[in-house]
C-alpha positions in Angstrom: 95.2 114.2 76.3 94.9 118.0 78.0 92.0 116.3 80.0 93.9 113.7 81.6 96.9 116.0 82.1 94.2 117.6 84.0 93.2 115.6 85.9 97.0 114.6 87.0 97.7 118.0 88.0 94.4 118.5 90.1 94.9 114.9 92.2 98.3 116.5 93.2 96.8 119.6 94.2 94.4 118.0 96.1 96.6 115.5 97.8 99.6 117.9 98.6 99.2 120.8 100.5 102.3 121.7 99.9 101.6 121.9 96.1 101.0 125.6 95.6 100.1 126.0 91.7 99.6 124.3 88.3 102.9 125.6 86.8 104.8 124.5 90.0 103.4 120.4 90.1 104.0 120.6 86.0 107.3 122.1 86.5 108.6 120.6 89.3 107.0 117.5 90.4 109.1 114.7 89.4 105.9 111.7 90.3 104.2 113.9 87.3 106.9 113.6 85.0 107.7 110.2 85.5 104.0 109.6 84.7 103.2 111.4 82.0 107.1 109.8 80.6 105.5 106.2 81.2 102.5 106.9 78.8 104.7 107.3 75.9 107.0 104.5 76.8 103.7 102.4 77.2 102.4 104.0 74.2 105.7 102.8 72.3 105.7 99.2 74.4 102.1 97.7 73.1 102.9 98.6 69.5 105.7 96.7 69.7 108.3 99.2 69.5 110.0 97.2 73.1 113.3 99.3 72.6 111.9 102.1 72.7 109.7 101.5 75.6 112.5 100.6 77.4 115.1 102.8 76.5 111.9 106.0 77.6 111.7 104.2 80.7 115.5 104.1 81.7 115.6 107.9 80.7 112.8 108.3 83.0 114.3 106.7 85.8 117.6 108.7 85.4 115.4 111.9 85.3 113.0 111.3 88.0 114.7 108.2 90.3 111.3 106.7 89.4 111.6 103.2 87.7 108.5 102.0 85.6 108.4 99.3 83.2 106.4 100.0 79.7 104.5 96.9 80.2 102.9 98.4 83.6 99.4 99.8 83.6 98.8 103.1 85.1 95.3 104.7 85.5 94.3 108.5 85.9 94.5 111.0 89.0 98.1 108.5 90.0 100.0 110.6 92.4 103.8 109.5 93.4 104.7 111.1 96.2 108.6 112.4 96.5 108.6 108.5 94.7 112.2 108.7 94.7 113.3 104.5 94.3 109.8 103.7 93.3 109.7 99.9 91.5 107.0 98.9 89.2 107.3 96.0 87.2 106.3 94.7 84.3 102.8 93.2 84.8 101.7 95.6 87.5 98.8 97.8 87.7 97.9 100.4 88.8 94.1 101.6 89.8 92.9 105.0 89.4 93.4 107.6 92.5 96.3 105.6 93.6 99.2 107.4 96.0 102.2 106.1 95.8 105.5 107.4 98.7 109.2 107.0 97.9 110.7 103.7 98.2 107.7 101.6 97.2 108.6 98.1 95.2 105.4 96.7 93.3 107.7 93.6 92.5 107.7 90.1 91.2 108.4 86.7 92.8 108.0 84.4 90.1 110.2 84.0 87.0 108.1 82.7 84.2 107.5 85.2 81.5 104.2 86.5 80.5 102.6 85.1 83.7 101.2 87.7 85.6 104.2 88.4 88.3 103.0 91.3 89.5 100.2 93.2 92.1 97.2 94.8 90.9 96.2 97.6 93.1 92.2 98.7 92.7 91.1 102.2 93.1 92.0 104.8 95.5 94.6 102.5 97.4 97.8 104.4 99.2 101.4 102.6 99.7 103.3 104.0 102.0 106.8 104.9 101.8 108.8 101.6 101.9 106.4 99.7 101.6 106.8 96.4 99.2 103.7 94.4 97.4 105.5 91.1 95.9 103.7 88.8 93.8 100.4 88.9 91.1 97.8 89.4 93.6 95.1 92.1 94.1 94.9 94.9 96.7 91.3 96.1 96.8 89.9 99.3 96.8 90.7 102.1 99.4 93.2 99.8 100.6 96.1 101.1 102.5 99.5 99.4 102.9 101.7 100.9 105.6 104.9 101.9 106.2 107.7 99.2 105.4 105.3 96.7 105.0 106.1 93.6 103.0 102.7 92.4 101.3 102.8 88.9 99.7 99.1 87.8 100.0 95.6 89.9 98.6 94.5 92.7 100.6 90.7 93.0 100.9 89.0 96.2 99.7 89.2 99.1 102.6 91.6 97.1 104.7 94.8 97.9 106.0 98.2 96.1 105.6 101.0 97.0 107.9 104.0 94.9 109.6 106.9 91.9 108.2 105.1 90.4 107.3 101.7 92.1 106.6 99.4 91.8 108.6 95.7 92.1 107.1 93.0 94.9 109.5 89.7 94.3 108.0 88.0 98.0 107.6 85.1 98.7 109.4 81.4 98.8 108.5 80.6 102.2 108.4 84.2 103.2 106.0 83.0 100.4 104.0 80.0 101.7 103.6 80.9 105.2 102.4 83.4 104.0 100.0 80.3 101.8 98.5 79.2 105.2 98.3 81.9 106.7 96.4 83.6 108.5 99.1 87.3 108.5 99.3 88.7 108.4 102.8 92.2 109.6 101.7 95.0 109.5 104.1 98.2 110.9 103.9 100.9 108.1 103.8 98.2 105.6 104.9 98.0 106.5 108.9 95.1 106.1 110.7 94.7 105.5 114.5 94.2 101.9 114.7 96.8 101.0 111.7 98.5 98.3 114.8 96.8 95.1 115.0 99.0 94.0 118.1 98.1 97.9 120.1 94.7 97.2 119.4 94.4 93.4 120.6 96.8 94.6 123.8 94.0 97.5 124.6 91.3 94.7 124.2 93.1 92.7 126.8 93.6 95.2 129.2 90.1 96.2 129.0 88.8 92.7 130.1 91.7 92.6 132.4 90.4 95.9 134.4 86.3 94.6 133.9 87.3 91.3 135.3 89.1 92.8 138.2 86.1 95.3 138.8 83.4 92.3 138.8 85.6 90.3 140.8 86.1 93.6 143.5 82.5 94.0 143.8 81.7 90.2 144.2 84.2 90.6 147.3 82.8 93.7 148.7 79.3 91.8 148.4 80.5 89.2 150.5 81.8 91.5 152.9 78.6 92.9 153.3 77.3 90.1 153.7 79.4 88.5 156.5 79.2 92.4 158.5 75.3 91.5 158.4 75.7 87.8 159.9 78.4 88.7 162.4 80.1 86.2 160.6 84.0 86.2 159.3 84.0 84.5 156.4 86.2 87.1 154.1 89.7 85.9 154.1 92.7 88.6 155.2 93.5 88.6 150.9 90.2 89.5 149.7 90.5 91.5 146.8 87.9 94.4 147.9 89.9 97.6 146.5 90.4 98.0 142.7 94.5 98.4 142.1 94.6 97.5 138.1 96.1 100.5 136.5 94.1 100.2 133.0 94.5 104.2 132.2 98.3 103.6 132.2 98.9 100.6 130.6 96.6 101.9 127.6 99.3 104.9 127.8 102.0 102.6 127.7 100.6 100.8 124.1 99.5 104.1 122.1 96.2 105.9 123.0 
């Protein structure tokens, strides 16, 4: 039991800079309270003792604004984050080394009872604040669902959800690879730089906008050459010899 309290103490230390000692994240860290409050309620709801599961879990969510339901599975090294409005139902759960922000809702959409309503989320996967995971599906490992986002289909492992609805960024190669390796590629509230699918299919476009236009400029100024050689005038007036497509600026324009 001291182990695992351990081990919840050090994962905030390690994810929150501004977490400056043990006795501060026991004494004041509200994500730490509400899990350590969900263990007994859990503890209490697989024995059968449903009441009192419950009635742990409302005083938890009075105390830390963090509402868990007894039947949810939590792992170790689970940090919520500020977690104020957090939602986790009843079939959820939760991998170990996942970060959870404020606002999150790891919710249902189906009504039959004891069918699996609710996400699963693997190891190491961060939800950012707002962010809403609806329906039993899986989110991988190292996953990352941004900001807002409403998720209502499986994430793959190491990929990134963001948008309404989600939209699905397939990691790359070489982060796959090192979380094969066991290397966590933590991220505070799930930003990286190429979190926008639509930013990064825009700077794809404008980068075969501005090779076009410099392939098509040099096939001009070829001709030109050409027809200065032969004495001949066969470039019309509209020949597109100078380069004028502003690339560096429209990449501004969408997010570097």
């Amino acid at each position: 039991m001291f182990s695992r309290l351990r081990t919840d103490i050090q994962c905030i230390l390690d994810r929150d800079p501004a977490a400056r000692s043990t006795w501060e994240v026991l004494t004041c860290y509200p994500g730490l309270h509400a899990v350590l409050m969900h263990r007994l309620s859990h503890w209490c709801w697989v024995r059968g003792m449903k009441w009192l599961g419950r009635f742990i879990s409302m005083f938890a969510r009075w105390l830390t604004g963090i509402e868990i339901h007894p039947g949810a599975t939590i792992g170790t090294g689970v940090f919520f984050d500020h977690a104020m409005g957090v939602v986790v139902g009843e079939t959820a759960e939760i991998g170990d080394g996942c970060t959870i922000y404020q606002g999150v809702t790891l919710g249902g959409t189906s009504l039959y009872k004891g069918a699996k309503r609710h996400p699963t989320l693997g190891r190491n996967v961060v939800v950012s604040a707002g962010a809403k995971v609806l329906g039993g599906f899986t989110v991988g490992d190292g996953a990352k669902i941004g900001s807002n986002a409403v998720v209502i289909k499986p994430v793959p492992a190491g990929a990134t959800a963001v948008g309404i609805p989600a939209r699905i960024i397939l990691a790359e190669d070489s982060v796959a690879s090192g979380q094969a390796a066991g290397q966590v590629n933590f991220s505070a509230y799930g930003i990286t730089e190429q979190d926008d699918p639509l930013t990064q299919a825009m700077k794809s476009l404008i980068g075969t906008a501005s090779s076009q236009e410099h392939q098509i400029t040099m096939l001009w100024q070829a001709i030109e050459k050409l027809s200065r050689e032969r004495e001949a005038d066969c470039v019309p007036g509209d020949a597109h010899t100078k380069e004028d497509f502003q690339a560096d600026k429209l990449t501004q324009m969408v997010g570097k």
